[in-house]
N, C-alpha and C positions, 0 to 999 in steps of 0.2 A: 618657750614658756608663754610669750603675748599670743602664740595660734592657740594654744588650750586656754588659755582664758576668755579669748574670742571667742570660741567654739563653746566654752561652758555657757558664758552668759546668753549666747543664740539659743542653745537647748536648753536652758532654763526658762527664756521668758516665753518659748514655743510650747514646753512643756505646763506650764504654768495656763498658756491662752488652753489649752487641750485640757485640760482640770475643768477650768472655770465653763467649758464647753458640755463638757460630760457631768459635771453638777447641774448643770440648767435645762442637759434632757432627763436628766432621774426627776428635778423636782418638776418638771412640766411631766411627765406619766405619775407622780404622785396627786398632780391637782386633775389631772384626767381619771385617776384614781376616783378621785373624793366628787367629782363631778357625777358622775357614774355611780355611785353610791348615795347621791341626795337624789338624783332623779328617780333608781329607785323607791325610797322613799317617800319622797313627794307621789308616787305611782301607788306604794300603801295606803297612803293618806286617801286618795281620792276614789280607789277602793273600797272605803270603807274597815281596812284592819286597822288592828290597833299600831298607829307609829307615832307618837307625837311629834309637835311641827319644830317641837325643839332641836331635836336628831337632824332635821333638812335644814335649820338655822346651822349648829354647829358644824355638823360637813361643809357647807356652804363657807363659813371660815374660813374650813383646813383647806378648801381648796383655794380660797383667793389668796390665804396667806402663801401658798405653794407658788399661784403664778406670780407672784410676787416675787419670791426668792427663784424661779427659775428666770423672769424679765430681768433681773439684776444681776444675776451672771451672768448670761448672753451680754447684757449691757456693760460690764466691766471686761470681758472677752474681748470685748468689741472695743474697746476705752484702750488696753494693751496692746492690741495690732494697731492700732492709730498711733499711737506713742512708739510703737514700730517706725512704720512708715513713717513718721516725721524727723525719726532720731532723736528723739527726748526723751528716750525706755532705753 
């Protein structure tokens, strides 16, 4: 019984670091997304078509709010393999 409980909490907090991993590359391609989509934008604008600069403001947002949320999973990823290696997770 104490080997499966062992072995549960190991695959829990590994599977738990791997979550937190694969959340923080979806939301870094969602701010490479939104990057990619003000630029072009920004590239209408200086064109001359019609884009207002509001569209290249608000993208600009979603995308730093993204690297955001993806710096902060890798960062808590990282925060739970430490807590690992220390033996205090």
């Amino acid at each position: 019984m104490a080997a499966a409980k062992s072995v549960g909490k190991a695959t829990a907090r590994a599977t738990r670091i791997l979550i937190l991993e694969i959340t923080g590359f979806f939301f870094a391609v969602f701010a490479a997304m939104g990057l990619t989509a003000a630029w072009r934008q920004w590239e209408k604008i200086q064109s001359g078509q019609s884009a207002p600069v509001s569209h290249v403001i608000v993208t600009l947002a979603f995308a730093l709010a993204f690297m955001y949320f993806s710096i902060s999973s890798f960062w808590r990823a990282r925060r739970h393999a430490a807590l690992k290696e220390n033996g205090n997770g």
